[in-house]
C-alpha positions in Angstrom: -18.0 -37.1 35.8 -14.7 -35.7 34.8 -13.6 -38.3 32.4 -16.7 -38.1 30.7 -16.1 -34.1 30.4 -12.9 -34.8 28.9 -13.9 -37.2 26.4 -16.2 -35.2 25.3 -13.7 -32.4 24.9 -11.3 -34.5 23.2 -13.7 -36.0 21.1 -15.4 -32.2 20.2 -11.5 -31.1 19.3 -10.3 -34.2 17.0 -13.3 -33.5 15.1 -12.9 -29.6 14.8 -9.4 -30.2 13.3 -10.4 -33.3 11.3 -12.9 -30.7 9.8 -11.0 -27.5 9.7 -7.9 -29.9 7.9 -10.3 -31.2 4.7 -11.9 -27.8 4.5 -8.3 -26.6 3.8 -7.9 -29.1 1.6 -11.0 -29.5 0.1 -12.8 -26.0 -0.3 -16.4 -25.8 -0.3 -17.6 -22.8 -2.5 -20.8 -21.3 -0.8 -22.2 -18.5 -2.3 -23.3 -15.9 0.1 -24.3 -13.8 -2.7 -26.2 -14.4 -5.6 -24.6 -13.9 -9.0 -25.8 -10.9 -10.8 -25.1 -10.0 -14.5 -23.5 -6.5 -14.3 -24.5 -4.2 -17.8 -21.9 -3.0 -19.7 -22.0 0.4 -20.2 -21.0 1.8 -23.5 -20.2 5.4 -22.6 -17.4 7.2 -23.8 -15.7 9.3 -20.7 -14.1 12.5 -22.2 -10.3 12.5 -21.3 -9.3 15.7 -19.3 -7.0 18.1 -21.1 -3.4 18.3 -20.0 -1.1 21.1 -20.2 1.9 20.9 -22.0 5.0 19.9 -20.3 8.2 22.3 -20.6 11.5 20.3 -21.4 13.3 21.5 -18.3 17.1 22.2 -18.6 19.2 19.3 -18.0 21.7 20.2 -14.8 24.6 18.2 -15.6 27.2 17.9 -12.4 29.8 16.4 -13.9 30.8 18.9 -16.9 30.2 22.0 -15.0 30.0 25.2 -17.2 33.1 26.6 -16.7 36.3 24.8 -18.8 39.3 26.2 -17.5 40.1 25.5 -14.2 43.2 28.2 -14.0 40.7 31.1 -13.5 39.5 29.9 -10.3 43.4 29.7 -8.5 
């Protein structure tokens, strides 16, 4: 009774990855829903308003503001 169980296993598992292999290499499109047109809607969305933006001061690191050194000693 055993061999019979495991031929039947063996035969249920070549055929799972026989099937699973030319479904990966062969898709099959099904569609599980149908197709609908969507409409187009033509409606103009307003655009929000934006504040302005400020040019913010540039900090520059390497040029520091002072230019002579021989104040600091």
């Amino acid at each position: 009774m055993y061999p019979l169980y495991f031929y039947i296993c063996l035969l249920f598992s070549v055929s799972s990855i026989v099937t699973l292999v030319l479904l990966a290499i062969f898709p099959i499109n099904l569609p599980f829903v149908p197709k609908t047109t969507k409409q187009t809607q033509s409606v103009v969305r307003p655009r929000k308003a934006r504040s302005p933006t400020h040019n913010l001061h540039k900090i520059n690191y390497w040029d520091p503001p002072w230019e002579d050194d021989d104040e600091d000693l």
